[in-house]
C-alpha positions, 0 to 999 in steps of 0.5 A: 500500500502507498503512502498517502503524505502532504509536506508542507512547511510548518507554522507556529500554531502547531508548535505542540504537536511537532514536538510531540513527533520526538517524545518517544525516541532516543533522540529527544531522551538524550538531547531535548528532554531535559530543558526546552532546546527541542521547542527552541530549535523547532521555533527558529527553523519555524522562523527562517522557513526551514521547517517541513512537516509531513502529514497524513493524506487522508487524516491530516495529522502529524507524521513527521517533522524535518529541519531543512537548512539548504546551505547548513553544510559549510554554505556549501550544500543542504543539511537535512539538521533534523528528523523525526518520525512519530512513532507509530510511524516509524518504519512504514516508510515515512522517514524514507519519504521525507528524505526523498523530499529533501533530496528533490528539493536540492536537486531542484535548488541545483545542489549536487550533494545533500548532508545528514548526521546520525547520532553514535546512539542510533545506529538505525538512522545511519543503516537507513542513510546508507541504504539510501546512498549516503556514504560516512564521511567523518565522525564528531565525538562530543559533537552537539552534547558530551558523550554523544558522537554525531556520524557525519553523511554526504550523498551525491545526487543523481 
């Protein structure tokens, strides 16, 4: 069965519902549980455009959330800053979705190479980058937090 989901950008109004797509997960257990980063971070991508949500078809709610920085590679190329899946919906194909939206949207910007990171902690995003041709590139210990290392991705575009 196909996917029915809509990307759009994201607007303030919804702010609680995008935080609530990495409740569940490692990423806000070891980064954002313990003060109000995670809402911070999603207000600024809000303000600079850089939010993209993904929504279901038929129901319109929430399924994922991503932080697209087209220039966040050194000004070079896009950075894919953050990811979220809720979920339930998580490994139904809706990261790969989104991922795919970004890649078009940096074809389209006439990038030739797109970037993401993985956290040391979550070796399923970094199984799931490579499988979608990004190739590790580096490694950054002690990257955004001490005691996470952060796997650093680049994938050149067809």
């Amino acid at each position: 069965m196909a996917l029915d989901i809509r990307l759009s950008l994201g607007i303030s109004d919804d702010i609680g519902g995008y935080e609530e797509v990495f409740r569940d997960s490692a990423l806000y257990s070891r980064y954002f549980a313990d003060d109000d980063r995670l809402v911070r971070t999603l207000l600024y991508a809000l303000e600079r455009r850089e939010l993209w949500v993904a929504a279901n078809g038929a129901s319109g709610g929430i399924i994922g959330v991503m932080q697209v920085q087209m220039t966040g590679f050194f000004g070079a190329f896009p950075y894919l800053a953050l990811l979220g899946v809720k979920k339930e919906w998580r490994g139904k194909g809706a990261g790969r979705f989104m991922i795919a939206a970004f890649e078009e949207a940096a074809r389209q910007g006439g990038y030739r190479k797109t970037s993401i990171m993985a956290s040391s902690f979550n070796p399923r995003a970094a199984n799931l980058y490579r499988s979608l041709g990004y190739k590790k590139i580096g490694y950054l210990e002690d990257a955004f937090k001490k005691g996470i290392g952060e796997y650093i991705f680049v994938k050149t575009l067809q």
